[in-house]
C-alpha positions as CSV (number, residue, x, y, z in Angstrom):
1,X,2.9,-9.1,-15.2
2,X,3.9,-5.6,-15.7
3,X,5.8,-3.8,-18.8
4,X,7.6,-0.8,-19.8
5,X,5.1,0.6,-21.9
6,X,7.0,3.7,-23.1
7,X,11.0,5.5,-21.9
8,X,9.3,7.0,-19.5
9,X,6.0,5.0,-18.3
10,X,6.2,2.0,-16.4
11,X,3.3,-0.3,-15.7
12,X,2.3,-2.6,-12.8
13,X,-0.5,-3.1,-10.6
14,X,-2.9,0.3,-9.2
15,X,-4.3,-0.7,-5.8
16,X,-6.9,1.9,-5.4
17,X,-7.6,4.7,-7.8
18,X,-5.5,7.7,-6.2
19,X,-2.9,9.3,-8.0
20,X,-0.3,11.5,-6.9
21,X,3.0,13.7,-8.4
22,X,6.5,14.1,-6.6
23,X,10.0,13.1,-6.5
24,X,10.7,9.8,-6.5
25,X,12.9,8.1,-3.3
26,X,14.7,5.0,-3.6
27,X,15.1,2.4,-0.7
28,X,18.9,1.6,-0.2
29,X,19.9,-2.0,-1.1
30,X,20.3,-4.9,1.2
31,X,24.2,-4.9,2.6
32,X,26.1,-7.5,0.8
33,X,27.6,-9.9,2.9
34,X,32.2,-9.7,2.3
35,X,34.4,-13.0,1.5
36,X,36.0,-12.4,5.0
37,X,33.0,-12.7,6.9
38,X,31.2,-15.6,5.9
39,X,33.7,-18.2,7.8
40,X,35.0,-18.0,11.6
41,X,38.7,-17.5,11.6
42,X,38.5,-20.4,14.5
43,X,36.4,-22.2,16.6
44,X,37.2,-20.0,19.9
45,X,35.5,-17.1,18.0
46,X,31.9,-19.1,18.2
47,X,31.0,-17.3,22.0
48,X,31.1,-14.0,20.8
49,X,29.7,-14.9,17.3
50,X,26.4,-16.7,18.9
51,X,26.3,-12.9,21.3
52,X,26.7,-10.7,18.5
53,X,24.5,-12.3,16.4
54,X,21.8,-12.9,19.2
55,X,22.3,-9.3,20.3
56,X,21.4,-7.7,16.5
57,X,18.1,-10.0,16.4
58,X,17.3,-9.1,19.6
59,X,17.8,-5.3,19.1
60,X,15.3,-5.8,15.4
61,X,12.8,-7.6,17.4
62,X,12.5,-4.6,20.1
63,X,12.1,-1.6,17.5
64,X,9.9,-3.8,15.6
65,X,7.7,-4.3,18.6
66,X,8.5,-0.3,19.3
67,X,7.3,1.0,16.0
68,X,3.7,-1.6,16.4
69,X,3.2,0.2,19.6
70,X,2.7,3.4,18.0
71,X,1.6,2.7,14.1
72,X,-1.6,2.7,12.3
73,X,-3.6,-0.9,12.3
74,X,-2.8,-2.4,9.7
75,X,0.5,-2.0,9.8
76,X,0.7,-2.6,13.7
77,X,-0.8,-5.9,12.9
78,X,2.2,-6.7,10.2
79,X,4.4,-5.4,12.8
80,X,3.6,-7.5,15.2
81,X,3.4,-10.7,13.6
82,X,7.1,-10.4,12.0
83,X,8.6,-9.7,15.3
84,X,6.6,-13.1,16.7
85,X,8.8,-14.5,13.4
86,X,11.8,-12.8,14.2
87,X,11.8,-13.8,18.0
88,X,11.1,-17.3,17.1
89,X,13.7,-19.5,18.8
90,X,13.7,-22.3,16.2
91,X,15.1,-19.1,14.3
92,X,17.9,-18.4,16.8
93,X,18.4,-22.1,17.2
94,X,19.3,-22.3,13.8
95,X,21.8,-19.3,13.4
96,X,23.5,-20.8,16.9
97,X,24.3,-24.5,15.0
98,X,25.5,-22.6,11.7
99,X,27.8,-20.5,13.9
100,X,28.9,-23.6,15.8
101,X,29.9,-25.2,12.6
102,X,32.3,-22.4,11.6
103,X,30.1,-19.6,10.0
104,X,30.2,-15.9,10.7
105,X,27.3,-14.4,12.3
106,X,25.9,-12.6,9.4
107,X,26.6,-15.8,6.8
108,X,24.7,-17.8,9.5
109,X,21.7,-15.4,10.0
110,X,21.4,-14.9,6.3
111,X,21.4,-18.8,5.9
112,X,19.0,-19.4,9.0
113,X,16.9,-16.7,7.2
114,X,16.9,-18.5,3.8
115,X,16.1,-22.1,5.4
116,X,12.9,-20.6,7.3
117,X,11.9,-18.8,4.2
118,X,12.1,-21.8,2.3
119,X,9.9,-23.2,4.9
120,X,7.3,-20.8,4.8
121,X,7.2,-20.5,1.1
122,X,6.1,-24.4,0.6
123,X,3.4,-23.7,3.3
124,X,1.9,-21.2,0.2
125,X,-0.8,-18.7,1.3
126,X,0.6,-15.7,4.3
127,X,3.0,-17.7,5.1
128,X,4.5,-17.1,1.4
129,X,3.9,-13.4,1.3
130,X,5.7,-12.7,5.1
131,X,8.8,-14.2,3.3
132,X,9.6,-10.7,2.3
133,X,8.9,-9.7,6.5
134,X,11.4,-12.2,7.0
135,X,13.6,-11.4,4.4
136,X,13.6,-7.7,6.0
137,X,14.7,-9.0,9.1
138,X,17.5,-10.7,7.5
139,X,18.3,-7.5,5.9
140,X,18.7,-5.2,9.0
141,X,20.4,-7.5,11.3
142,X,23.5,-8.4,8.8
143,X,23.6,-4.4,8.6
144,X,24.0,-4.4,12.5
145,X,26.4,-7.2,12.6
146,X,28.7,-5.6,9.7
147,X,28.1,-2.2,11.0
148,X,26.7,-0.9,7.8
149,X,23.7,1.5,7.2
150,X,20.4,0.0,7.8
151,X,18.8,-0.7,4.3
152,X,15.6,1.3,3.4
153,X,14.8,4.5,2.9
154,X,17.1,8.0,4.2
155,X,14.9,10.3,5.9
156,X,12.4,12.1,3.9
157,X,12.8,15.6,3.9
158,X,10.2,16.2,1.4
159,X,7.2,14.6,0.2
160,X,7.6,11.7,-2.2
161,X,7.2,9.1,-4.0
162,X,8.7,5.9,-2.1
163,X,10.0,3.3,-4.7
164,X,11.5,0.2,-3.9
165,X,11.9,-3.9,-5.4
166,X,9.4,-4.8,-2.3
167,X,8.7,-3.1,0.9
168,X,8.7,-4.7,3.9
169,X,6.8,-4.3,7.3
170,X,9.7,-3.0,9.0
171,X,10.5,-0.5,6.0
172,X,7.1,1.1,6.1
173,X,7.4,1.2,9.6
174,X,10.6,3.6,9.4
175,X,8.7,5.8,7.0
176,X,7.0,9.1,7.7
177,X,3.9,8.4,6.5
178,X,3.1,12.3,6.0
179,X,5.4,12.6,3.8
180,X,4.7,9.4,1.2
181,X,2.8,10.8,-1.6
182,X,2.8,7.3,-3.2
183,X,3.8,3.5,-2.6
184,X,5.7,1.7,-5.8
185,X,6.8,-1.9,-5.6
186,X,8.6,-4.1,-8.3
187,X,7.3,-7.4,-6.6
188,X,4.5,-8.2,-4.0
189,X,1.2,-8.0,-5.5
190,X,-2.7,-6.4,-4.9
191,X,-3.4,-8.4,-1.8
192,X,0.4,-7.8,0.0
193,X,1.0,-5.4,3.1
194,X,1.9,-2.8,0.9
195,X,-1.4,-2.6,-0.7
196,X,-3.4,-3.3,2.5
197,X,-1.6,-0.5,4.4
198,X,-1.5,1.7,1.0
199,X,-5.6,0.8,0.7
200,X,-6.2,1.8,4.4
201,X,-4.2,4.9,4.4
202,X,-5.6,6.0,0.7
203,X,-1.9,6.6,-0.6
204,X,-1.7,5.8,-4.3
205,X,0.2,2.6,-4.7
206,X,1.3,0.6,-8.0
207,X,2.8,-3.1,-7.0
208,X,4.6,-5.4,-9.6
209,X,6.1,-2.3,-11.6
210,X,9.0,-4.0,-13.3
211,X,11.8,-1.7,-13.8
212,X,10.5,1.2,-11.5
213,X,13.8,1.0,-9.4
214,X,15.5,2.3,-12.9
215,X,14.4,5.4,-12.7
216,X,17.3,7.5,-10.8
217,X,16.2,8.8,-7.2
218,X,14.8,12.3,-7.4
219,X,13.5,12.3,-10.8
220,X,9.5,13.5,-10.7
221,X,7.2,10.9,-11.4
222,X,3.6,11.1,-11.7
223,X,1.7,7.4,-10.1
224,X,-1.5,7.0,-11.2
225,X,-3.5,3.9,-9.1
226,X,-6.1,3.8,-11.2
227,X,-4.0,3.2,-14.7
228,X,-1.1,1.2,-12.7
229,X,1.4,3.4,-14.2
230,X,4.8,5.5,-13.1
231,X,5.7,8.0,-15.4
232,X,8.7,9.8,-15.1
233,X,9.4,13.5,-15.9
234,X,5.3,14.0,-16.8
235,X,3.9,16.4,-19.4
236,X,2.0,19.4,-18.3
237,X,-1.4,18.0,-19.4
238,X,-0.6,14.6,-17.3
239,X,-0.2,16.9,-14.3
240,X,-2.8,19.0,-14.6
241,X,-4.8,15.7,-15.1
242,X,-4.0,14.7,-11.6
243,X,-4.3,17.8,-10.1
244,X,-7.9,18.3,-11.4
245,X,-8.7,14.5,-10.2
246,X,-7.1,15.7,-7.0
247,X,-9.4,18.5,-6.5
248,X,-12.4,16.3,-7.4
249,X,-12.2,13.7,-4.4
250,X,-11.7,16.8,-1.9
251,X,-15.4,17.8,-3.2
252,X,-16.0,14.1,-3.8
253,X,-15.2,13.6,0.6
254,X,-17.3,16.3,1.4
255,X,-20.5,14.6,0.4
256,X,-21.4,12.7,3.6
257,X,-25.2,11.5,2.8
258,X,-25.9,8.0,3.1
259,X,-25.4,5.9,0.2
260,X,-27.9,5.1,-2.5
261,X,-28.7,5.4,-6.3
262,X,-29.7,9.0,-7.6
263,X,-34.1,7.5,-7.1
264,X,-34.0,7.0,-3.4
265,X,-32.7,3.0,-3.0
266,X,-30.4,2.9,0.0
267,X,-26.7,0.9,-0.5
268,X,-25.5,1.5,2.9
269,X,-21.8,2.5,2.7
270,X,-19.6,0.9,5.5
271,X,-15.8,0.5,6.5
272,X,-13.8,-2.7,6.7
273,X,-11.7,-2.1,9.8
274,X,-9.4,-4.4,12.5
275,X,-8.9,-2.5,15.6
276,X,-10.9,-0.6,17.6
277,X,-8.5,2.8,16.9
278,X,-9.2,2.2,13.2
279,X,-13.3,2.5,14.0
280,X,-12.7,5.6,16.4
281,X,-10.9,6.9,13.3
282,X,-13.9,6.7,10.8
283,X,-15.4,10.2,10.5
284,X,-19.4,9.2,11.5
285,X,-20.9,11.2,9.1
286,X,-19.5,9.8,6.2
287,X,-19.5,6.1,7.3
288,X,-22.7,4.6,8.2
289,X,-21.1,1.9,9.9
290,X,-18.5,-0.8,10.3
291,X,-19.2,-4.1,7.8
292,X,-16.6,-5.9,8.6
293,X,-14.5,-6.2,12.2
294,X,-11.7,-8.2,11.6
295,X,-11.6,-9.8,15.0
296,X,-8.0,-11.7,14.4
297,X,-6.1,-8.6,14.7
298,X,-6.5,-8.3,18.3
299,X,-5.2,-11.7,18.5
300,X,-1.7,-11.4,16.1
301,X,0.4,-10.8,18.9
302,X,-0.8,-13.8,21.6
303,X,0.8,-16.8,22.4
304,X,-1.9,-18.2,24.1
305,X,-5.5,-17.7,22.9
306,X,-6.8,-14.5,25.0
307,X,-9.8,-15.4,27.7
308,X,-13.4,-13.8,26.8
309,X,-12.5,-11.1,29.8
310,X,-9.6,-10.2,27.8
311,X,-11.5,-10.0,24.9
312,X,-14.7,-8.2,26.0
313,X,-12.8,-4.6,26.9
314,X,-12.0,-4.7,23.1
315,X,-15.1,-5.4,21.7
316,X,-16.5,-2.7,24.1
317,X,-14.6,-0.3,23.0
318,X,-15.0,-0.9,19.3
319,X,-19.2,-0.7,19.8
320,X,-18.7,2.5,21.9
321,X,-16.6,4.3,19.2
322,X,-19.7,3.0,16.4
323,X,-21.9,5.0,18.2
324,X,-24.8,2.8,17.6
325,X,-24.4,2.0,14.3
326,X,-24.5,-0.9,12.7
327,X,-21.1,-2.9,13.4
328,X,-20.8,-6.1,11.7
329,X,-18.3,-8.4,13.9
330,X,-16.5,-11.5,12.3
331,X,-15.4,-14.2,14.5
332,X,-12.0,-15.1,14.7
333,X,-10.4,-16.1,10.9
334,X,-7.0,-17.9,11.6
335,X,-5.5,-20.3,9.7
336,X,-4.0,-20.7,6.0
337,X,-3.2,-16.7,5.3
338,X,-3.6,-15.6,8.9
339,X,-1.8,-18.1,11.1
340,X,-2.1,-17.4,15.0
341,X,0.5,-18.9,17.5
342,X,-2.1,-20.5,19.4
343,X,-4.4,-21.6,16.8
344,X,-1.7,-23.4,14.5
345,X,-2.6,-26.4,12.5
346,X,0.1,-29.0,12.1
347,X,1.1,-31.5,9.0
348,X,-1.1,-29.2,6.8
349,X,0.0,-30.0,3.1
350,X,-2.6,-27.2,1.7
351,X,-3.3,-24.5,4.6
352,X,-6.0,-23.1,2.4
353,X,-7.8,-26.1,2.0
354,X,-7.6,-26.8,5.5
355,X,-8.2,-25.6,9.1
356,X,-9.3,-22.1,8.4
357,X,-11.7,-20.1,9.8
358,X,-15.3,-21.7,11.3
359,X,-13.1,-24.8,11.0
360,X,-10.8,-24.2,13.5
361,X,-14.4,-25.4,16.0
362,X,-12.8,-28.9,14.5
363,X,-10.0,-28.5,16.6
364,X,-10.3,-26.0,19.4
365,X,-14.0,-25.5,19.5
366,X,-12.7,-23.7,23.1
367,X,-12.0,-20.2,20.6
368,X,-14.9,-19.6,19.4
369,X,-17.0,-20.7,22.5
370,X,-15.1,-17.7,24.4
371,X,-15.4,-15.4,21.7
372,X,-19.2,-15.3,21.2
373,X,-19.3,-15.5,25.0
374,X,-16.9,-12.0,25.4
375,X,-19.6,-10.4,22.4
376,X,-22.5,-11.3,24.1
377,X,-21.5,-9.7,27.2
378,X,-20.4,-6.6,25.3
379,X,-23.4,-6.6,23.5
380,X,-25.8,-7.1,26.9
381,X,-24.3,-4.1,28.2
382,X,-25.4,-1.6,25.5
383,X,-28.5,-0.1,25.8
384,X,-31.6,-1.8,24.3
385,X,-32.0,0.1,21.5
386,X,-28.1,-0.8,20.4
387,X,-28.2,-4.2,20.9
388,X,-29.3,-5.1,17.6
389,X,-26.7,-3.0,15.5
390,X,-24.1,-6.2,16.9
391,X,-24.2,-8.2,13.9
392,X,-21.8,-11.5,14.2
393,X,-20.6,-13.6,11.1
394,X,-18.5,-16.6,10.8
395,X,-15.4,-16.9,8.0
396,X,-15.9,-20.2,6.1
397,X,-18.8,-21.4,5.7
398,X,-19.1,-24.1,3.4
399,X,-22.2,-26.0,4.3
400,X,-26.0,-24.9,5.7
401,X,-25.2,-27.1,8.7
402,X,-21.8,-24.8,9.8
403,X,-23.9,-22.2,9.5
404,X,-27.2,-23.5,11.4
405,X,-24.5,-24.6,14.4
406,X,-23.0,-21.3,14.5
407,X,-26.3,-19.8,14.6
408,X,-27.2,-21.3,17.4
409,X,-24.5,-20.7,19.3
410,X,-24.5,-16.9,18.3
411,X,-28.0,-17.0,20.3
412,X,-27.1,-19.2,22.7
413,X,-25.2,-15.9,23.7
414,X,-27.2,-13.3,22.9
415,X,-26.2,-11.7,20.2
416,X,-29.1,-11.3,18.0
417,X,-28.4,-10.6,13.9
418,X,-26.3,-13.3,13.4
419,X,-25.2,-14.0,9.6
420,X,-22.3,-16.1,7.7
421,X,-19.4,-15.3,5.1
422,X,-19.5,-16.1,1.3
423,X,-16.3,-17.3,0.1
424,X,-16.7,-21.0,-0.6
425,X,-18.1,-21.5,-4.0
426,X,-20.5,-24.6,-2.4
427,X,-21.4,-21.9,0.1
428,X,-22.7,-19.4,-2.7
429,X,-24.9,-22.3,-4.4
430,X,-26.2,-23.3,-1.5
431,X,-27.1,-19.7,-0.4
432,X,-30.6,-19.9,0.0
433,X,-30.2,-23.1,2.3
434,X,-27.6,-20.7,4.6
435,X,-30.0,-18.2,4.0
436,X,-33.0,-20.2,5.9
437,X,-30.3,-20.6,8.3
438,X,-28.8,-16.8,9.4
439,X,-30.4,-13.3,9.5
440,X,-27.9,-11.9,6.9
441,X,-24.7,-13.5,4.8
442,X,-21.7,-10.9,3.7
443,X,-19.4,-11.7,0.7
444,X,-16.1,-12.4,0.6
445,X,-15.1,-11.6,-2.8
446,X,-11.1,-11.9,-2.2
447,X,-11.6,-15.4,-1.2
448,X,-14.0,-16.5,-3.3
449,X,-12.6,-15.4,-6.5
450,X,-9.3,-17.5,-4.9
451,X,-11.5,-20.4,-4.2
452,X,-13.7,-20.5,-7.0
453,X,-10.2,-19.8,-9.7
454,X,-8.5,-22.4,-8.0
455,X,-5.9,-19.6,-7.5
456,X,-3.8,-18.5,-4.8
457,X,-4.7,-14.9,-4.3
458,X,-1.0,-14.2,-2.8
459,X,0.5,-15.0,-6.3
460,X,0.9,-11.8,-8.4
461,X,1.4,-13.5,-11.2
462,X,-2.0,-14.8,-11.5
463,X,-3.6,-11.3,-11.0
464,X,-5.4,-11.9,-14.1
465,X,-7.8,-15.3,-12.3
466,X,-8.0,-13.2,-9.3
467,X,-9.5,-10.4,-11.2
468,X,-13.5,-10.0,-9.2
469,X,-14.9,-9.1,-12.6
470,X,-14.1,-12.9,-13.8
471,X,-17.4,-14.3,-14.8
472,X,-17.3,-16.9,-12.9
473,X,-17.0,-15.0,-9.6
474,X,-19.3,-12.7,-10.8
475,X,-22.0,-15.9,-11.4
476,X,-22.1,-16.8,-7.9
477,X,-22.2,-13.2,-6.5
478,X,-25.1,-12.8,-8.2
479,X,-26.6,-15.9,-7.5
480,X,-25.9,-15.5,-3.7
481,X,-27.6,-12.0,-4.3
482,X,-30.7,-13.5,-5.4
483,X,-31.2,-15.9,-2.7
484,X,-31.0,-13.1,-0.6
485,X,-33.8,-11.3,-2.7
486,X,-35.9,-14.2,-2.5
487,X,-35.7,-14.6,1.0
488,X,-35.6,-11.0,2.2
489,X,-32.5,-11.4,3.4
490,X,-29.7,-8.9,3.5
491,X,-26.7,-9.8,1.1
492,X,-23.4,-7.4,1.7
493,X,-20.2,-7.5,-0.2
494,X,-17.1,-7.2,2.4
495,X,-14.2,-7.4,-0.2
496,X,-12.1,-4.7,-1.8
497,X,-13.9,-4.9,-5.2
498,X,-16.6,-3.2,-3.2
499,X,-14.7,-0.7,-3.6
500,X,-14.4,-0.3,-7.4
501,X,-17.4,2.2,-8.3
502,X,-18.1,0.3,-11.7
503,X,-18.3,-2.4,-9.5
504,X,-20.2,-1.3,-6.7
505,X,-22.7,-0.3,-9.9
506,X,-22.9,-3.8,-10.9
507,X,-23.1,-5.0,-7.2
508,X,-26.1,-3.1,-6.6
509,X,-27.8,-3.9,-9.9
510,X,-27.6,-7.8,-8.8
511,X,-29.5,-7.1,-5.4
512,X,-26.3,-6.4,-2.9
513,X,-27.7,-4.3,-0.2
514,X,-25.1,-3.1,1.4
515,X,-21.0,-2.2,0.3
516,X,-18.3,-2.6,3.0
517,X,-14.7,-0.9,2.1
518,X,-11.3,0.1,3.3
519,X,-12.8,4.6,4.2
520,X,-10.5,5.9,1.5
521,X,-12.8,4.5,-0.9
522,X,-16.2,5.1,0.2
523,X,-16.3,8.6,-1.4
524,X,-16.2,7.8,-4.9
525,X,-18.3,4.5,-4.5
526,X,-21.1,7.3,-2.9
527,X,-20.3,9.4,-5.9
528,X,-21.4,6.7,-8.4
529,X,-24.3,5.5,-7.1
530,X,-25.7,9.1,-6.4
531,X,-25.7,9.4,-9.9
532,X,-26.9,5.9,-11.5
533,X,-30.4,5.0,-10.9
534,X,-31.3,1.6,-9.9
535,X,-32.7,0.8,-13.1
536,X,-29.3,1.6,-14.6
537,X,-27.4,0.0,-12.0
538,X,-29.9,-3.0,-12.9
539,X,-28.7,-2.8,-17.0
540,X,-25.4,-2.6,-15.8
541,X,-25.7,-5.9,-13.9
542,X,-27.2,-7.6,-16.8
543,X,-24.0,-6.8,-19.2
544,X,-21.0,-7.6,-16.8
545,X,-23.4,-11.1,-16.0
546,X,-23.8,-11.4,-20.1
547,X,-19.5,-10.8,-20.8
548,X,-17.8,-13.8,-21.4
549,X,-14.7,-12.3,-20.0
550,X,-13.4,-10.3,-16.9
551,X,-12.1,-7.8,-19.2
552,X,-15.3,-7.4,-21.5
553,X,-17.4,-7.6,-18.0
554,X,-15.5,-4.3,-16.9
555,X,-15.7,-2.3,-20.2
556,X,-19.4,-3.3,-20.3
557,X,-20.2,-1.6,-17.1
558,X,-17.9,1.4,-18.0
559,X,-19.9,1.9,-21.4
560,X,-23.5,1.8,-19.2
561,X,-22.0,4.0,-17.0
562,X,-22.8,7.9,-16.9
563,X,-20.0,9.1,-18.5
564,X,-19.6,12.2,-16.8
565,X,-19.0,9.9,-13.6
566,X,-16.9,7.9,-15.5
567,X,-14.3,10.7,-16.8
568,X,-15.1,12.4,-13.2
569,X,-13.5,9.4,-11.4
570,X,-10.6,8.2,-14.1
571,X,-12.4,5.0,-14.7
């Protein structure tokens, strides 16, 4: 958990390793709800109680579907999915009874509120984090019914530093997004929307920075990602600091040759995207392709489970805008931390231990059946020579079975590369049975370092088990990576901590062949393999494998590394 470390530094949590200098902008509080409002003054009052309430949710759920229309993917998707809570009707039908037994509308909405989040919080996973979408909600429709201010953030007439206790969908939303030098949070944690949007949009972000909001609005501050710290009021040197590491990732982006180690061994660099806009986005030259689609997005906003000629348009235009390059597809991953309407699992004590993923074929084999079918049409449309840069992959593997069955169905509808997902500890020792299975398996670190800590990766607390250079982890990355050696397989690594470049050193030392990130990132990663050898990269590997700690495994590779690079990069 994060400390003040000095008067004027506070620490949390960097996402990313950007850092950025400017005045910092507080988000206005939540309204407080008055004595004379949370009862009725009599039982007539209920009609027009039930409207106005009803009318304020109504009038958040249509600027939240508004601002998804028009914003970036990521955040479209976190959009979307709150409204679906907002609109809910078990949601209205629960503010309607409270204000039937006598409340006011904006007690009964803020209690409704509190008796779903309850709810969702016992369901863990997602479903724990979107708490603080719902809480958001909560937030802006008591301003409506009270006619106060809407909480968040003023309009920013300058570029700055946007600091707030958490930040909801619906607050990022309302920001202008040109103008956010940096993303600070006292709560939330590294795998929250804040740091998804803040990873996807390269804005320096700290989460879990305890006492941030103390710092009075408009005081500079310097955020450095890569430390995790806020300082306030910073020295010239710290500035100058910045301003150099500034300068170097403009040279560091210009550098658009494929990846690999400074003797020749290619570590294809790719993005991790969700929408078809966010691959039209990539800049070509400096992505050699996309390694990991994240299907589910196109479905966060159906009720009913979309048809495969619903689906096929979307996967069309996602393989147009790659241009032919490799474009690594994974089927649909609902359940647990990404709950669909129409792909719910009910009476689910543990949602991460349950219908997830490849799974979900338990239940409704029906989704995936019309998925593969909608990418095999796509992917018979392209010309020949296309065709087999459509790679497929199912989430949650946990046995050489799942992933023979998927395999075969993959075929059955022509797409050709077809591969599985790493994130089940059984599945990384069993990889070389998978392997005999699929073309190709892809790594999901986030998950596996979840699964294989026993640690819900939505806690910020437990940062520290979460961490990808745990040794643990790190065994059965590497042991996954050597079944792919063996075999002649390809083994990619499709979570963030490809995204590190000590890591992405290690990574390629252990045999990973090919590094899949949110775009910000890729330019430093290509930086630090340009200038490592794969011998080095190799004694690297051998280190962080020998450290009998996450924190020894990281200062291992940083004392291997070039130094030069090192100090280049702030690592």
């Amino acid at each position: 958990m994060s400390t003040v470390t000095t008067p004027s530094t506070v620490s949390g949590i960097g996402v990313g390793r950007a850092a950025a200098i400017a005045p910092l902008a507080l988000v206005r509080p939540v309204p407080a709800i008055p004595p004379e409002a949370l009862r009725l003054p009599g039982p007539a009052d209920s009609v027009t109680a039930i409207a106005t309430a009803e009318k304020a949710l109504a009038e958040v759920v249509g600027e939240l579907v508004e601002r998804a229309a028009t914003a970036p993917g990521a955040l479209a998707e976190v959009l979307r999915a709150t409204a679906d809570m907002a609109a809910d009707p078990e949601l209205t039908g629960l503010v309607r009874a409270r204000i039937e037994s006598g409340q006011g509308p904006a007690a009964a909405v803020d209690d409704a509120v509190a008796e779903v989040i309850a709810m969702l919080t016992a369901a863990g996973g997602l479903f724990a984090e979107r708490s603080t979408d719902l809480r958001s909600v909560r937030d802006h429709v008591v301003a409506r019914i009270l006619g106060l201010p809407a909480p968040g953030l003023p309009e920013l007439r300058e570029r700055s530093v946007v600091c707030a206790v958490d930040l909801s969908p619906a607050d990022t939303a309302a920001l202008d997004l040109g103008k956010v030098a940096a993303l600070v949070t006292e709560s939330s944690g590294p795998t929250g929307h804040t740091a998804i949007i803040a990873r996807q949009l390269g804005i320096p972000c700290v989460v879990r920075a305890t006492g941030a909001t103390g710092i009075p609005e408009g005081t500079l501050v310097a955020v450095d990602a890569g430390n995790g710290t806020i300082t306030a009021n910073p020295d010239q040197a710290l500035v100058e600091t910045i301003h150099r590491r500034a300068e170097i990732e403009c040279l560091l982006a210009e550098d658009t040759a494929p990846g690999a180690t400074s003797d020749g061994h290619p570590v294809p660099l790719l993005a991790n995207v969700g929408t078809p806009h966010e691959i039209e986005q990539l800049a070509p030259a400096a992505v050699e392709g996309v390694g990991l689609f994240r299907t589910e997005v196109l479905f966060l906003d159906a009720a009913t489970a979309p048809s495969r000629d619903q689906q096929a348009p979307q996967y069309a235009r996602a393989l147009a805008a790659s241009k032919g390059a490799k474009t690594v597809v994974r089927t649909l991953d609902a359940g647990a931390d990404k709950p669909l309407a129409f792909a719910a699992q009910e009476d689910e004590d543990n949602p991460a231990l349950g219908v997830r993923g490849y799974r979900l074929v338990r239940t409704q084999p029906e989704l995936l059946e019309e998925q593969l079918a909608a990418l095999g049409e796509t992917t018979r449309a392209l010309p020949p020579d296309d065709r087999s840069q459509v790679w497929v992959m199912a989430p949650m593997i946990s046995t050489a079975a799942e992933a023979r069955v998927f395999a075969r169905l993959a075929r059955a509808h022509g797409v050709q590369t077809v591969g599985v997902m790493i994130e089940v500890p059984a599945a990384a020792l069993q990889a070389a049975a998978i392997l005999e299975e699929v073309d190709f398996v892809s790594i999901g670190t986030n998950d596996l370092a979840q699964y294989t800590m026993a640690t819900d990766r939505l806690r910020g607390e437990l940062t520290d088990l979460l961490d990808p250079w745990q040794p643990a982890v790190l065994a059965l990355v590497a042991a996954t990576a050597s079944a792919g050696a063996a075999m002649g397989k390809p083994v990619g690594v499709c979570g963030e901590s490809a995204s590190d470049p000590l890591m992405a050193l290690a990574l390629t030392g252990m045999g990973v062949t090919s590094l899949s990130m949110s775009a910000p990132a890729l330019p430093a990663v290509r930086h630090a393999l340009r200038h490592h050898s794969l011998a080095q990269c190799e004694s690297i590997a051998e280190a962080v494998l020998s450290a009998p700690s996450a924190d020894q495994a990281r200062n291992a590779a940083r004392a291997l590394a070039d130094a030069a690079v090192v100090a280049r990069l702030g690592l």
